[in-house]
N, C-alpha and C positions, 0 to 999 in steps of 0.2 A: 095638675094632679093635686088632688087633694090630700089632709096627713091620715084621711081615714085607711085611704090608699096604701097609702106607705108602712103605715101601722100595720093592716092584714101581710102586708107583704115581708115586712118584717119577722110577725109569726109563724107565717109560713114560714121560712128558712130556718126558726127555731126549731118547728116541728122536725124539719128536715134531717137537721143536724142532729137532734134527741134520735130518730129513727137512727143515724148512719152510727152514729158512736153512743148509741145508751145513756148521755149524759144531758144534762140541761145545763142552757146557757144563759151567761148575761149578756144585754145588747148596751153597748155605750151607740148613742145614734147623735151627729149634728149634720141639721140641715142643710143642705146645699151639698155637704162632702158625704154621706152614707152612714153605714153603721160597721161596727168592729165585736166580733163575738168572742167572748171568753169561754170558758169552763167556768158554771155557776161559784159563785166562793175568790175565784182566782183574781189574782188585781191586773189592770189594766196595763201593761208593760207589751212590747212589739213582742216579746218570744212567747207570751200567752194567747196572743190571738189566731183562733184557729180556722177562721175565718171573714173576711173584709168583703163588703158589699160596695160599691158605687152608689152614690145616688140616680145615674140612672140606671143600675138595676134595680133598683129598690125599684122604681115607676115602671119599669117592664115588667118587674116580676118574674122573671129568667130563669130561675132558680127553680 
C-alpha cells in the first residue's frame, strides 16, 4: 500500500469524526504503528486521544 493510501484514509476518518462530534482533529500518525486523533489544539497525552487507528486499518480503510 502506498502513503497516498494511507493519507486519503486518514482523511477520511478526519471527516468522520468532524461529522460525529462537530470538532476538527489532529492526527499524530507513525508508520508501521497507525495514527492517534486528538481534539485540534489538544496535546498529545493517552486521555486526549479520542481516537486510535491500526495500521492496518489505515490500508483497509474500515472506518
Amino acid at each position: 500500500m502506498n502513503g497516498m493510501n494511507i493519507t486519503v484514509s486518514i482523511i477520511n476518518i478526519q471527516r468522520k469524526l468532524l461529522e460525529r462530534t462537530g470538532r476538527k482533529t489532529d492526527v499524530y500518525y507513525s508508520e508501521g504503528q497507525g495514527a492517534l486523533y486528538v481534539y485540534m489544539g489538544e496535546p498529545l497525552t493517552v486521555s486526549n486521544v479520542i481516537y486510535a487507528a491500526s495500521e492496518m486499518e489505515l490500508m483497509m480503510n474500515v472506518i
